[in-house]
KEKE-3310 file (N, C-alpha, C; in steps of 0.2 Angstrom, whole numbers, plus 5000, padded with zeros to 4 digits):
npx = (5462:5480:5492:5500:5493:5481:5487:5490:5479:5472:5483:5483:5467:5469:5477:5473:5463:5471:5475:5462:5464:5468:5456:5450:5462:5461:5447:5448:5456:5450:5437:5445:5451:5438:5433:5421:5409:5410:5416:5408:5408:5400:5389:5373:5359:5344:5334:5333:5332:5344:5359:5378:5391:5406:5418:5414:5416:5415:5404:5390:5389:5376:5369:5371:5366:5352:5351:5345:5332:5328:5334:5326:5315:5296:5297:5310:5320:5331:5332:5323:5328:5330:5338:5349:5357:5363:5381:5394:5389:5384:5379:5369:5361:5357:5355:5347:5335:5334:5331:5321:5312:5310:5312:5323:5317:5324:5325:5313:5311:5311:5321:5332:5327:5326:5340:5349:5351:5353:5365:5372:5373:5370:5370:5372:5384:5385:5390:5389:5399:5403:5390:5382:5374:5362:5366:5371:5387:5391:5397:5398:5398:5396:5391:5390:5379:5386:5398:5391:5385:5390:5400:5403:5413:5421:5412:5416:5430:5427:5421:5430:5436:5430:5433:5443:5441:5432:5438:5446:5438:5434:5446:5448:5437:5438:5450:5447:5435:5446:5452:5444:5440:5452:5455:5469:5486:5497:5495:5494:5507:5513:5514:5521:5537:5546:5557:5552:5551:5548:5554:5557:5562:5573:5579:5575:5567:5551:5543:5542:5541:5536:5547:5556:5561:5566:5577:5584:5586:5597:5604:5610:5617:5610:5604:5600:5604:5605:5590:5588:5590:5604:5617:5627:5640:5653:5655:5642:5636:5636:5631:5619:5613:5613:5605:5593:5593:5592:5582:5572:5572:5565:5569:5576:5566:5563:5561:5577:5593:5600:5614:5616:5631:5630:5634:5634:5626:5630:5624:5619:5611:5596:5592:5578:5572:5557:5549:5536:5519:5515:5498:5494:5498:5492:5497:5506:5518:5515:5527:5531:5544:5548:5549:5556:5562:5566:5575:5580:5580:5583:5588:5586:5570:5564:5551:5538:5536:5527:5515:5509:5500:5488:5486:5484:5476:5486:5491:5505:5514:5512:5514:5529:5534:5530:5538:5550:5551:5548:5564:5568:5576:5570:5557:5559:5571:5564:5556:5565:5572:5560:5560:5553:5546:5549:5539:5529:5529:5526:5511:5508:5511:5498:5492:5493:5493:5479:5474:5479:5477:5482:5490:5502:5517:5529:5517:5512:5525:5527:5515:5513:5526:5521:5510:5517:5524:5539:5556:5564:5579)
npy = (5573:5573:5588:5585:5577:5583:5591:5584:5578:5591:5594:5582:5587:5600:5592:5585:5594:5598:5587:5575:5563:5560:5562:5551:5545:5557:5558:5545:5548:5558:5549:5540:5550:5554:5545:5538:5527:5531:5541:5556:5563:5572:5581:5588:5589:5598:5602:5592:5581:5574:5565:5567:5558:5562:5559:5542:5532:5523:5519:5504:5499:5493:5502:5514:5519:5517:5528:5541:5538:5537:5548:5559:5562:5564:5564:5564:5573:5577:5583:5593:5604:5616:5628:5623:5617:5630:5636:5630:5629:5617:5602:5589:5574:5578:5590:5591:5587:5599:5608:5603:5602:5589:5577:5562:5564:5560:5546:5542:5541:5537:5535:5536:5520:5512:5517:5522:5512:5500:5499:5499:5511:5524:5538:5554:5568:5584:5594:5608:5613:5622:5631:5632:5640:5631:5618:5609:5604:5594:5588:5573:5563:5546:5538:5521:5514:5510:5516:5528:5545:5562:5572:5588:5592:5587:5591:5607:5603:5600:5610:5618:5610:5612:5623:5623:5614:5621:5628:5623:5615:5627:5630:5616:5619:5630:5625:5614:5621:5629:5621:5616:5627:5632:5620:5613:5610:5611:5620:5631:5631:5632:5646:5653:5662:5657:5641:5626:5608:5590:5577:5560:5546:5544:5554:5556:5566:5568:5581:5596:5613:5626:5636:5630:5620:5627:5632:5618:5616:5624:5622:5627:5630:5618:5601:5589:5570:5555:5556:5561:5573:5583:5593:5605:5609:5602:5600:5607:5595:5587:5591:5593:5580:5576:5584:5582:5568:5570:5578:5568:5560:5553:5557:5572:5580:5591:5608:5611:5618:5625:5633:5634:5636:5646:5645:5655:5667:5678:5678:5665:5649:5646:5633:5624:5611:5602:5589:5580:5573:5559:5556:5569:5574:5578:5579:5573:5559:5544:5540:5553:5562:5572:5592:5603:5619:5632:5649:5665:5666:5675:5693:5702:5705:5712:5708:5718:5718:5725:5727:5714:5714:5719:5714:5699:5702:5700:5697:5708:5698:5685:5691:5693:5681:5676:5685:5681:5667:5669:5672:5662:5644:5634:5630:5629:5639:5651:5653:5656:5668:5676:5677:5666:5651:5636:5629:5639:5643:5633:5633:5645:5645:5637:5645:5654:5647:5644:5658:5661:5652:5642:5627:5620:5623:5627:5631:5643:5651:5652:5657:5671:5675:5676:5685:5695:5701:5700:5692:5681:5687)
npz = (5609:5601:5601:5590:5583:5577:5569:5560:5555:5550:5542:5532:5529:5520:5509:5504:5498:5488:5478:5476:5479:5492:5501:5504:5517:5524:5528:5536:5546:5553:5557:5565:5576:5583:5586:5579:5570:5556:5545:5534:5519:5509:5497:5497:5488:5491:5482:5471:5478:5479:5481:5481:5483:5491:5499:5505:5509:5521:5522:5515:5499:5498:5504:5505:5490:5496:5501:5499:5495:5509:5515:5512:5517:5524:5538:5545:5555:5552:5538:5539:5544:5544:5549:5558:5547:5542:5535:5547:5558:5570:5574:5581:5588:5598:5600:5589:5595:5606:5597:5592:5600:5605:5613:5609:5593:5581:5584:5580:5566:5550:5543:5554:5558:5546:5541:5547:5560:5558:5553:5563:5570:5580:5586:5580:5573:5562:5553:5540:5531:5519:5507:5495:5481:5481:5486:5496:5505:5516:5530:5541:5555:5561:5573:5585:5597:5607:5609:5613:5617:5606:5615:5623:5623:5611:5600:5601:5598:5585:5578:5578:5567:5558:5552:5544:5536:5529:5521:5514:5506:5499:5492:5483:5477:5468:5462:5451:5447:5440:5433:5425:5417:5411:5399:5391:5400:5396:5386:5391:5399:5386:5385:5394:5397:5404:5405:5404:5409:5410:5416:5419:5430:5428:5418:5408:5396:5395:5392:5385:5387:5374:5376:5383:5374:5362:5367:5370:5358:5353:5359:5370:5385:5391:5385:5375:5375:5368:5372:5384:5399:5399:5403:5394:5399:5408:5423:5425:5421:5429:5441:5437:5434:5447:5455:5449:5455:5468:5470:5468:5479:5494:5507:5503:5496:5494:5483:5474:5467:5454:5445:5427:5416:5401:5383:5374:5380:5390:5402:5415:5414:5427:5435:5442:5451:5454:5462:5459:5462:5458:5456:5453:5441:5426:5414:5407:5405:5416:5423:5426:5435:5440:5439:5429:5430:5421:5422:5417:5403:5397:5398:5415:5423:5434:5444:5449:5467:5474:5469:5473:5483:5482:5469:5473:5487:5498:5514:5522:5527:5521:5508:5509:5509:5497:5489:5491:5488:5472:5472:5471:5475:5485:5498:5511:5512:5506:5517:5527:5523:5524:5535:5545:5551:5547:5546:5549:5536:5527:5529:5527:5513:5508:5508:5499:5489:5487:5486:5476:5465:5460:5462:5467:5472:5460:5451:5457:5459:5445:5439:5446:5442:5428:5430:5436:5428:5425:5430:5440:5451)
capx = (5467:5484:5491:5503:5486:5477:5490:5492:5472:5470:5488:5476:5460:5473:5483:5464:5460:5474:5475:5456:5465:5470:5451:5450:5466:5458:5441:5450:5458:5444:5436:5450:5451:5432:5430:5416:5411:5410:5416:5405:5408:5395:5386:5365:5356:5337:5326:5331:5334:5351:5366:5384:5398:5415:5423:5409:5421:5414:5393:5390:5384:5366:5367:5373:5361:5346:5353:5341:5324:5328:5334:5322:5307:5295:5299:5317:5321:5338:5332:5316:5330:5336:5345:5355:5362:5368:5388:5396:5383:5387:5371:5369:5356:5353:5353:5339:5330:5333:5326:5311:5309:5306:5315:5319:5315:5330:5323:5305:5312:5311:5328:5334:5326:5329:5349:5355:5351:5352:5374:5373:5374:5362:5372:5376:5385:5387:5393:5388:5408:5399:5382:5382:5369:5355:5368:5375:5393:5390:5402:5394:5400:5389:5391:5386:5377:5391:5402:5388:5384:5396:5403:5404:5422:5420:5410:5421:5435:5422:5418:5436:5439:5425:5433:5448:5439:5427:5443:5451:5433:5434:5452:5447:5431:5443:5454:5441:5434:5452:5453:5438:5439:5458:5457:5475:5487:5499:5494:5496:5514:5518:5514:5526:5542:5550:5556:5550:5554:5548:5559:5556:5566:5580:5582:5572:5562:5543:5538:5544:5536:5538:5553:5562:5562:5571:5583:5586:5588:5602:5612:5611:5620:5609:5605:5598:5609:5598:5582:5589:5592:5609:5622:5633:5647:5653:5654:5639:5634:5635:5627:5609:5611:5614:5599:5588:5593:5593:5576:5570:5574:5560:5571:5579:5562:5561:5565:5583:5592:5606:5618:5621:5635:5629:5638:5628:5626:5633:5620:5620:5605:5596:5587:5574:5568:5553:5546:5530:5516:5511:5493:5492:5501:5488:5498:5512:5518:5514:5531:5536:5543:5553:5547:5563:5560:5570:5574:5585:5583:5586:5591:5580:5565:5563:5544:5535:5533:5523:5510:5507:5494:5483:5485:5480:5473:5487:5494:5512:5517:5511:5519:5536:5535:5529:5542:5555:5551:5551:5570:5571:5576:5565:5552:5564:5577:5560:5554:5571:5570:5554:5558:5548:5548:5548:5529:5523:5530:5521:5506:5505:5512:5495:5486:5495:5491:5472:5472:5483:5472:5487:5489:5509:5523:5529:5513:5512:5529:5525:5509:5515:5531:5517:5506:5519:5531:5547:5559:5567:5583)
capy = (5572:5575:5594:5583:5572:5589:5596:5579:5578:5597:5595:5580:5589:5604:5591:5583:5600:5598:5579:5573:5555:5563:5562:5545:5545:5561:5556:5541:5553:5562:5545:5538:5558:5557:5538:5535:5520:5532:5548:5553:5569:5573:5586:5588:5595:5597:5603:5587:5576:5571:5565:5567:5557:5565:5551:5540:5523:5518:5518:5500:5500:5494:5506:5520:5517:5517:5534:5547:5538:5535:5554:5564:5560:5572:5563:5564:5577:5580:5586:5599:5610:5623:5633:5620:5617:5636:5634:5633:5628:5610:5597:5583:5571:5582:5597:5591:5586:5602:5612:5602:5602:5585:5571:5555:5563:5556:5538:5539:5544:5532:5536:5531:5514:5510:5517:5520:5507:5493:5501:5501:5521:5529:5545:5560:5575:5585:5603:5610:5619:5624:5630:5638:5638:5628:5613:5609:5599:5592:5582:5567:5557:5542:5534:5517:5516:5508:5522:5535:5552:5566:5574:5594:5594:5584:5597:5610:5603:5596:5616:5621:5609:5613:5630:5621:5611:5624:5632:5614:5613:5631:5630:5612:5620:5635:5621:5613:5627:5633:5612:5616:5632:5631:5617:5610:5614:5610:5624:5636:5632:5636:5653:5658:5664:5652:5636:5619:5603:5585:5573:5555:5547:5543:5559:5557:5569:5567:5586:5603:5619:5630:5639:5623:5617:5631:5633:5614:5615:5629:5618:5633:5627:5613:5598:5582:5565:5549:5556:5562:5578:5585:5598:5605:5610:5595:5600:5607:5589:5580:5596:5590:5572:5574:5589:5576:5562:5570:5580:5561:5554:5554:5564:5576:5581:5602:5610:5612:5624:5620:5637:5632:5641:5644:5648:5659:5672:5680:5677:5658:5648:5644:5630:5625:5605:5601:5582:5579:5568:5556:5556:5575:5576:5577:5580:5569:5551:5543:5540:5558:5564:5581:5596:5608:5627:5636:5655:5666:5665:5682:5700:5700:5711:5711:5708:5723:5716:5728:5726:5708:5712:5723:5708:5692:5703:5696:5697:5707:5691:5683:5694:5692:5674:5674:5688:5675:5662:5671:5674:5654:5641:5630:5634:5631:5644:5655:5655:5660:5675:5679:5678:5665:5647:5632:5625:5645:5644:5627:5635:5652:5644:5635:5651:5657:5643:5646:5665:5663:5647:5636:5618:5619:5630:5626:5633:5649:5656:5653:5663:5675:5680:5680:5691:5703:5703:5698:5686:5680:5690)
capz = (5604:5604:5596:5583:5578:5575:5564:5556:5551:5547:5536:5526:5525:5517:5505:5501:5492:5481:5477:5477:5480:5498:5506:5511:5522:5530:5531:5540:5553:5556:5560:5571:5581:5585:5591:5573:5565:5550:5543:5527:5516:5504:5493:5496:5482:5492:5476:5466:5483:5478:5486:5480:5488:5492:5502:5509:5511:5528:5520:5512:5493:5498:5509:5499:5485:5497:5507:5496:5497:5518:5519:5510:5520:5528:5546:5543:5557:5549:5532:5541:5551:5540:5552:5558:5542:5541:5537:5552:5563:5574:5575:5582:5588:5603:5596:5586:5599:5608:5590:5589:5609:5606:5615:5603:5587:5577:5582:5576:5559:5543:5543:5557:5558:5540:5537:5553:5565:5553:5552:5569:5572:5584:5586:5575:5573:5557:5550:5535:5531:5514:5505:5488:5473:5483:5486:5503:5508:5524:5533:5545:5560:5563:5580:5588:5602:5614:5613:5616:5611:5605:5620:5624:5620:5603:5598:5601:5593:5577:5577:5574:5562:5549:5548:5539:5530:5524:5518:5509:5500:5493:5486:5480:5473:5465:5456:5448:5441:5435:5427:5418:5412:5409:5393:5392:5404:5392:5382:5395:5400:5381:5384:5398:5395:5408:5401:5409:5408:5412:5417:5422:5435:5425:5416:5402:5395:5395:5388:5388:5382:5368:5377:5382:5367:5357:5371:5370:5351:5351:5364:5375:5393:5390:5378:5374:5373:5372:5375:5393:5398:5399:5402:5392:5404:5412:5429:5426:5419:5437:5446:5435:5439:5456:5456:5449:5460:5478:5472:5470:5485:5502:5514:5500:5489:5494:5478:5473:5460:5449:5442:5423:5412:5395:5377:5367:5380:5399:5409:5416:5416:5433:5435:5451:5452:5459:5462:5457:5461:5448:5454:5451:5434:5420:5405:5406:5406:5423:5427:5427:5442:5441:5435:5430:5428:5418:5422:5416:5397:5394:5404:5420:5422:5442:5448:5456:5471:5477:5467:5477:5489:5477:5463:5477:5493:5502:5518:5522:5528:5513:5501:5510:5508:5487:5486:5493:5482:5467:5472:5469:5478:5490:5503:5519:5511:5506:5523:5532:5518:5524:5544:5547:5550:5539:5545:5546:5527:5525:5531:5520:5505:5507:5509:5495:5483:5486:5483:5470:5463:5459:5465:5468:5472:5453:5446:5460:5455:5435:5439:5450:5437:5422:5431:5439:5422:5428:5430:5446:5450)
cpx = (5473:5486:5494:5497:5482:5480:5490:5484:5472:5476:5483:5472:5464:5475:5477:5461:5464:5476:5468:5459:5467:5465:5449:5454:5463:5453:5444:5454:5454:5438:5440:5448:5444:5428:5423:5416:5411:5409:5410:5405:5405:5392:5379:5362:5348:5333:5327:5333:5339:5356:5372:5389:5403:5418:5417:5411:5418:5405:5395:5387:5379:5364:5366:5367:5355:5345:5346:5335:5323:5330:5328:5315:5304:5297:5306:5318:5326:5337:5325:5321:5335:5342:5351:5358:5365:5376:5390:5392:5384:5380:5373:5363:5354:5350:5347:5334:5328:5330:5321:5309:5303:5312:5316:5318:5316:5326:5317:5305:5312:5319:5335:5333:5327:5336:5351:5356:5352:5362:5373:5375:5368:5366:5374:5380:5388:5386:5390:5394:5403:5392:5382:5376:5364:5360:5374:5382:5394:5396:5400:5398:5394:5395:5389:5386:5382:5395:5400:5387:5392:5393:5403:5411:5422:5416:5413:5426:5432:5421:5424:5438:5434:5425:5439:5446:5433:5432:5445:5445:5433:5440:5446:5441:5434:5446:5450:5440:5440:5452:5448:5437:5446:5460:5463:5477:5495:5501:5497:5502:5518:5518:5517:5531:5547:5551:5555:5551:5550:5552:5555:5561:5572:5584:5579:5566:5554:5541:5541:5539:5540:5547:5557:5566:5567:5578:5587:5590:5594:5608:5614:5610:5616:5605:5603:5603:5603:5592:5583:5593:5598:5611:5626:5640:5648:5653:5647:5633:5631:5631:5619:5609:5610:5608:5594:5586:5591:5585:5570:5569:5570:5564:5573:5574:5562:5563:5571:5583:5600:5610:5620:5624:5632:5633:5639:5628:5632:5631:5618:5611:5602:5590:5584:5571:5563:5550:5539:5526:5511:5502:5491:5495:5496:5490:5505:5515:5517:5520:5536:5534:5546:5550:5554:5561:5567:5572:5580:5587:5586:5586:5584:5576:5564:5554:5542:5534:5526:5515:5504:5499:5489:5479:5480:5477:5477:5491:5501:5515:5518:5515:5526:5537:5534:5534:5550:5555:5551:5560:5572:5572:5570:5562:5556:5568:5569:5559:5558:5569:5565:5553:5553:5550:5546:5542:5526:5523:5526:5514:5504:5507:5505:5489:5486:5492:5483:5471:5475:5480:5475:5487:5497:5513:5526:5524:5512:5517:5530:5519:5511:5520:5525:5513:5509:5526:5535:5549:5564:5575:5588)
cpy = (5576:5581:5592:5578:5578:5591:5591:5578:5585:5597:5590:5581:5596:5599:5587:5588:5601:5593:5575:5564:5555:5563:5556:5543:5552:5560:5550:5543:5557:5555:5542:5546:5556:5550:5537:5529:5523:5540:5552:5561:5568:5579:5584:5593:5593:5598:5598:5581:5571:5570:5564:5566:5561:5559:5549:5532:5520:5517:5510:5503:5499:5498:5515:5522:5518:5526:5540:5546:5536:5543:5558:5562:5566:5569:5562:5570:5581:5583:5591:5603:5614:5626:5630:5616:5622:5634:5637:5632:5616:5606:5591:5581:5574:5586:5596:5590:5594:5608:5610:5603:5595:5578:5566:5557:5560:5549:5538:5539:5537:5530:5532:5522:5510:5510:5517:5515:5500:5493:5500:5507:5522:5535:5549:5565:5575:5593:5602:5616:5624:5624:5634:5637:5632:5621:5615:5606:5600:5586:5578:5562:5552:5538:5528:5518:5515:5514:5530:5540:5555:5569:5583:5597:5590:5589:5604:5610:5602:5603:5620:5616:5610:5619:5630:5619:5615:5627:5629:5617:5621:5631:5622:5615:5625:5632:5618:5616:5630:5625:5614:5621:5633:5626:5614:5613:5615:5617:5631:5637:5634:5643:5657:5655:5659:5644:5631:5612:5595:5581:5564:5554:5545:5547:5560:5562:5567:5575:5590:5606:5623:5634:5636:5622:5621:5631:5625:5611:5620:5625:5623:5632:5621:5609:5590:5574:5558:5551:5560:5570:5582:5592:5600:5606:5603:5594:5602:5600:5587:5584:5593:5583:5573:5579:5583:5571:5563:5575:5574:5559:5557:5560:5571:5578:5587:5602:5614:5616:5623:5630:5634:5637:5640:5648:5652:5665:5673:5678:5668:5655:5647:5638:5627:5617:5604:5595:5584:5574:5567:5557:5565:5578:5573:5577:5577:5563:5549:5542:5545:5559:5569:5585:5602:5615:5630:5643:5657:5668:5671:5688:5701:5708:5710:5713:5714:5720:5721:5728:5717:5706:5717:5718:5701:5695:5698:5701:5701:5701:5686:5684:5695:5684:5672:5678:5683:5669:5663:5672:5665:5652:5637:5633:5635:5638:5652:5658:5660:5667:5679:5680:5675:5658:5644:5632:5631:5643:5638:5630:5644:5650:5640:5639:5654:5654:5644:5651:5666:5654:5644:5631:5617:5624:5632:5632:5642:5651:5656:5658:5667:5682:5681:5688:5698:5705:5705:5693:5686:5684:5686)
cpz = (5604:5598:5588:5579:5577:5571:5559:5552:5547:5539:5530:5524:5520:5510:5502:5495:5489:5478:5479:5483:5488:5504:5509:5516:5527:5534:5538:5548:5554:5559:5566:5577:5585:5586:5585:5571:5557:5549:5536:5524:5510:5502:5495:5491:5486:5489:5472:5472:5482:5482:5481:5482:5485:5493:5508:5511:5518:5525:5515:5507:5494:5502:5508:5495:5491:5503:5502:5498:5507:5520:5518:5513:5524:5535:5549:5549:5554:5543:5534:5544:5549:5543:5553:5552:5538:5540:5542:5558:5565:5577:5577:5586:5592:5603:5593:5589:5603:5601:5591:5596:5609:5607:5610:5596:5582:5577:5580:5571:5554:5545:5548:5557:5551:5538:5541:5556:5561:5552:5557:5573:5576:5587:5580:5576:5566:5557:5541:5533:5522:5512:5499:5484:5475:5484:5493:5505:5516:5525:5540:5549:5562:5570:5581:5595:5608:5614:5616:5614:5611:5612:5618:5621:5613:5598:5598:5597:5585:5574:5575:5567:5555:5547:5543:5533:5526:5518:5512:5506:5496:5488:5480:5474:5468:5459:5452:5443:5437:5430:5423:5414:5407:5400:5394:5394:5399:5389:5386:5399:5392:5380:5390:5396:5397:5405:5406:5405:5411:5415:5420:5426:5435:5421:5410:5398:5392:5390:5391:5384:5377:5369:5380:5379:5362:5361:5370:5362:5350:5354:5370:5382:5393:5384:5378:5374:5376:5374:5384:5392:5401:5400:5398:5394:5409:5419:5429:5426:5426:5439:5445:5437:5444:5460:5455:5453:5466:5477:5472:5477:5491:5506:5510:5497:5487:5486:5476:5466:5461:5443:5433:5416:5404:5391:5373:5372:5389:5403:5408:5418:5423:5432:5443:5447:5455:5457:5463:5461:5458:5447:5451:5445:5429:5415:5402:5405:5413:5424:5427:5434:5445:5436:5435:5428:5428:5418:5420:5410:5394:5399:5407:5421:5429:5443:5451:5462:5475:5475:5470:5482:5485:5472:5468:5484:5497:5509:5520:5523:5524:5507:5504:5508:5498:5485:5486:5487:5475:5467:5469:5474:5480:5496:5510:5517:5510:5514:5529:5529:5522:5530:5547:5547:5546:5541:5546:5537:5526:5524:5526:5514:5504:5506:5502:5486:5483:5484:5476:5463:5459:5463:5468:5468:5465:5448:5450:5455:5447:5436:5442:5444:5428:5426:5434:5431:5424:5427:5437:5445:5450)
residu = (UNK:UNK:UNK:UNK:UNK:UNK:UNK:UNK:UNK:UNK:UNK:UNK:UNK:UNK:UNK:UNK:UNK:UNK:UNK:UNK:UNK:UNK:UNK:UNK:UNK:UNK:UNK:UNK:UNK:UNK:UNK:UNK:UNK:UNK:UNK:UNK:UNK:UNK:UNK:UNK:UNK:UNK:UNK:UNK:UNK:UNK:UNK:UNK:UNK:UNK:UNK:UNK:UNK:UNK:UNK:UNK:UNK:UNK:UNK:UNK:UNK:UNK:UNK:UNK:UNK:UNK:UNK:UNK:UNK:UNK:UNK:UNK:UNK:UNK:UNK:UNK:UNK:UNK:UNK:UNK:UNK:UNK:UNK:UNK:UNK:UNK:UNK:UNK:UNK:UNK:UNK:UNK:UNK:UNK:UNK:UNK:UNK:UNK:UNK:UNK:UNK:UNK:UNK:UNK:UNK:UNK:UNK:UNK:UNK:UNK:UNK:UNK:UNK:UNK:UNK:UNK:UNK:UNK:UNK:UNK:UNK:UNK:UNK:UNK:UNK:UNK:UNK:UNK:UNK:UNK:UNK:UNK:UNK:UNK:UNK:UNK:UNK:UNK:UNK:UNK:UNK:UNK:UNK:UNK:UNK:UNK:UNK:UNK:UNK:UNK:UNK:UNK:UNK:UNK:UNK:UNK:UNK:UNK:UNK:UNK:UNK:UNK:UNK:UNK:UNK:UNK:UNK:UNK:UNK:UNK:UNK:UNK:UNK:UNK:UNK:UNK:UNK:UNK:UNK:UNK:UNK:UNK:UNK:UNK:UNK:UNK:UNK:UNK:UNK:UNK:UNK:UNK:UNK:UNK:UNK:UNK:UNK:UNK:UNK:UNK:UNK:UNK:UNK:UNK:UNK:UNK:UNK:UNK:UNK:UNK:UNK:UNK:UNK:UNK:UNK:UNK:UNK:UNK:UNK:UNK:UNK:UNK:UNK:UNK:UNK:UNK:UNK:UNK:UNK:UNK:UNK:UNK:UNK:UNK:UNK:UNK:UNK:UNK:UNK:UNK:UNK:UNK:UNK:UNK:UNK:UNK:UNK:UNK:UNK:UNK:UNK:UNK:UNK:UNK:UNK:UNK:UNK:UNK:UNK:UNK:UNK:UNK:UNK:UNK:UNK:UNK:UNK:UNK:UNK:UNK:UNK:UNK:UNK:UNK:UNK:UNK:UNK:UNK:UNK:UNK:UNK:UNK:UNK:UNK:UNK:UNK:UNK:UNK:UNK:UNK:UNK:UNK:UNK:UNK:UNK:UNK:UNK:UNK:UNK:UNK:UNK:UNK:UNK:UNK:UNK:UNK:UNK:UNK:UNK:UNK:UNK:UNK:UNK:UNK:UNK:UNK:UNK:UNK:UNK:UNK:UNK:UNK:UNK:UNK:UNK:UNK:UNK:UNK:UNK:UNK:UNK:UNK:UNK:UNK:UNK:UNK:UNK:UNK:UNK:UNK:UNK:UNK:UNK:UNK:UNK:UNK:UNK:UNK:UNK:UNK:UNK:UNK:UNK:UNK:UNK:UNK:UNK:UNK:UNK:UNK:UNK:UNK:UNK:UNK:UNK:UNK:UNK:UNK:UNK:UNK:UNK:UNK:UNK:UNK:UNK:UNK:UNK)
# end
């Protein structure tokens, strides 16, 4: 597998555990990479013999539906071998064989000759990247027989990628619990200081928070017209259309930042765009597609940075990069900041959002300035 097809699958099982709708295009390159007729990531619950798909698109539904009573069997080699289903531990048909020190075991199974052979799989290998609370997420390559078993070296690289993917499922499993314990999210942007904004992709406002909204009713550097969200400075005017427009657009999307002069006080608002996607916006219209963050509404309180690796157990390198993006701007311009390249910064900002148990750069630096009481300089 070639290095730019190994960055491209791992970047999918990464963009997977922040957009659920992101696991069948990975699972799909995790198939293609490792020559499967079928990738299949799932949960096993063994005290109630349950199974729980993730992303099991390549299993047919009568197939599906009959996987519980065909796995849980006592002749099942794969469900008797605890060890190897330690996390982090790499199995496959041979392996089992060489566990039980018994040639063939895999085909004498129910199992086999009932679910597998019937797809046409007569190879396996699987990882177990996670095990928590007596329930396992195991991730499964099935084989047919023409292309032969896994290989030496397939196993090797299967055994670096379950240390990624153990990683993706614990953020994934992080945000979750933050979706369920959180309530509306709604609710929790009207409690920071920072004002935000919705937009659609024509300028219309969808939803602001509590501190938007007063700022939008004063007319303070910016202002409604039409339902659409406006400047009151006219140069400033074009600057937000054309911030809007060029944060839309496929090559342009980084998050950009908009200076705007306001009436009422000295200090000029700053505003930062960030494009959304729609499948990950739960509290909007669907055809929002810019999220505006407003800093700056009143005399700035500078962030302890230092407090950063105490607060999220991070990294120097880490906490240069969160300290960077606190300054505003977009993650290339952060990066530089921080002495480091764009795709390291692609890559700790993804560190950053799991420790710091946010889903987007947007919702980090809102968390970040709550919890360090500040406001960007």
């Amino acid at each position: 597998m070639q290095q730019n097809h190994i960055e491209a699958l791992v970047e999918a099982i990464y963009d997977a555990s922040l957009d659920p709708a992101g696991w069948p295009q990975a699972m799909a390159l995790v198939r293609e990479s490792f020559e499967t007729g079928a990738a299949c990531l799932y949960s096993l619950d063994y005290g109630r013999r349950r199974m729980r798909p993730v992303e099991v698109g390549d299993i047919a539904p009568r197939f599906l539906t009959s996987f519980e009573a065909n796995f849980y069997t006592d002749d099942n080699p794969s469900a008797r071998s605890p060890a190897l289903h330690r996390p982090g531990i790499v199995r496959t048909d041979r392996r089992l064989d060489d566990y039980f020190r018994d040639d063939g075991v895999l085909r004498r199974s129910r199992y086999y000759h009932e679910w597998l052979r019937p797809q046409d799989f007569a190879h396996t290998m699987g990882v177990t990247p996670l095990a928590e609370g007596g329930i396992v997420f195991n991730l499964s390559l099935l084989r047919s027989a023409d292309v032969g078993p896994f290989r030496a070296e397939e196993v090797r690289r299967f055994g670096k990628l379950q240390t990624h993917l153990c990683r993706a499922l614990r953020t994934a499993q992080r945000l979750e619990t933050l979706t369920a314990e959180s309530g509306t999210t709604a609710a929790a942007l009207d409690r920071l200081d920072q004002g935000v904004i919705f937009v659609s992709g024509r300028g219309r406002v969808l939803h602001c928070n509590v501190a938007a909204e007063m700022l939008l009713r004063r007319g303070s550097g910016l202002t409604l017209r039409g339902g659409r969200l406006t400047a009151v400075d006219p140069a400033a005017r074009q600057g937000l259309a054309r911030l809007l427009r060029q944060t839309q657009e496929p090559a342009g999307g980084a998050p950009g930042s908009l200076v705007v002069p306001r009436s009422d006080g000295p200090r000029p608002l700053v505003l930062n765009a960030v494009a959304l996607s729609v499948q990950a916006s739960r509290f909007v219209a669907d055809q929002a597609s810019v999220m505006v963050l407003i800093s700056n509404l009143s005399a700035p309180r500078r962030p302890d940075l230092g407090l950063l690796p105490a607060l999220y157990g991070l990294t120097p390198a880490e906490a240069r990069l969160a300290g960077a993006l606190l300054a505003g701007g977009g993650l290339r311009q952060a990066a530089a900041t921080a002495g480091m390249t764009y795709e390291t910064g692609r890559w700790y900002l993804k560190v950053l959002l799991q420790k710091t148990h946010t889903s987007r750069q947007s919702e980090l630096v809102a968390r970040l300035l709550t919890d360090l009481g500040g406001s960007p300089s």
